[in-house]
C-alpha positions as CSV (number, residue, x, y, z in Angstrom):
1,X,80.8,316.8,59.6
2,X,82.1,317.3,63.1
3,X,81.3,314.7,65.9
4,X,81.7,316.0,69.3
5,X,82.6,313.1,71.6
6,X,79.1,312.8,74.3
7,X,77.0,315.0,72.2
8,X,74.5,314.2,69.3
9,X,75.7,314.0,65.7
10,X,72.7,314.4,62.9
11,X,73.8,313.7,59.1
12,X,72.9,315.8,56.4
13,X,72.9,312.7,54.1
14,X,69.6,311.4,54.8
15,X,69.3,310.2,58.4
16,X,68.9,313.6,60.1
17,X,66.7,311.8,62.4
18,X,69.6,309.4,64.3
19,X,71.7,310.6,66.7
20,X,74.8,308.4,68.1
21,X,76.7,309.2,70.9
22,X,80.4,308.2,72.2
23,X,81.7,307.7,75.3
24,X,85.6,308.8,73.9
25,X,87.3,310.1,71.0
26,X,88.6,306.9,69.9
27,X,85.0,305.3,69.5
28,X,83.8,308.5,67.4
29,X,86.6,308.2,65.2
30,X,86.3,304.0,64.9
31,X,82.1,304.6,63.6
32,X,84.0,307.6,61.5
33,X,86.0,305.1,59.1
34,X,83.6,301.7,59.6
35,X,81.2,304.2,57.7
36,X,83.7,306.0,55.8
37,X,82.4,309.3,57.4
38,X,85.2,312.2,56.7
39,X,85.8,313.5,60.6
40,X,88.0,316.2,61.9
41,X,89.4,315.7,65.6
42,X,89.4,318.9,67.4
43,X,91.2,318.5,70.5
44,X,89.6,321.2,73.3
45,X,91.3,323.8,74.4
46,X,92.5,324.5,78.0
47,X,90.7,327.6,79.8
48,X,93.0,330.7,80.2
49,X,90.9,331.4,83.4
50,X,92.7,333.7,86.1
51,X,91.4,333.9,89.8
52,X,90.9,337.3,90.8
53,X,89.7,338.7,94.2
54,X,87.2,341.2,94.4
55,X,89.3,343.6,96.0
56,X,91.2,343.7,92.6
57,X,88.3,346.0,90.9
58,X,89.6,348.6,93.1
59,X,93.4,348.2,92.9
60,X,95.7,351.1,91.8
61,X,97.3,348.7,89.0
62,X,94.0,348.5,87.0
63,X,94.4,348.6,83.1
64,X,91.1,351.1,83.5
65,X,90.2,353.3,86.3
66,X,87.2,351.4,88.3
67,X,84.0,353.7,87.6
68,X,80.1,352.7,88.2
């Protein structure tokens, strides 16, 4: 079962209907072993977001020639 830290977490053992949320990682993982829930910590990945301008859709280095 994966607990996202801030979002709701459902169980498939029987209490489908409770949802807990956590305000950090380390609280998630703390109700995790009290419980003796198995969890997996999936650390989020940083965006590989560029800036571009607009003027780039018409540059001459485009990968692909600009079409409509």
């Amino acid at each position: 079962m994966t607990i996202p830290v801030g979002k709701e977490v459902t169980s498939e053992a029987g209490i489908a209907d409770s949802h807990v949320y956590f305000d950090t990682k380390e609280e998630a993982v703390a109700y995790c072993e009290r419980k003796g829930i198995p969890y997996q910590v999936i650390e989020p990945k940083e965006s590989a977001h560029r800036q571009v301008a607009y003027a780039d859709n018409f540059a001459f280095r485009r990968g692909e020639p600009w079409t409509h």
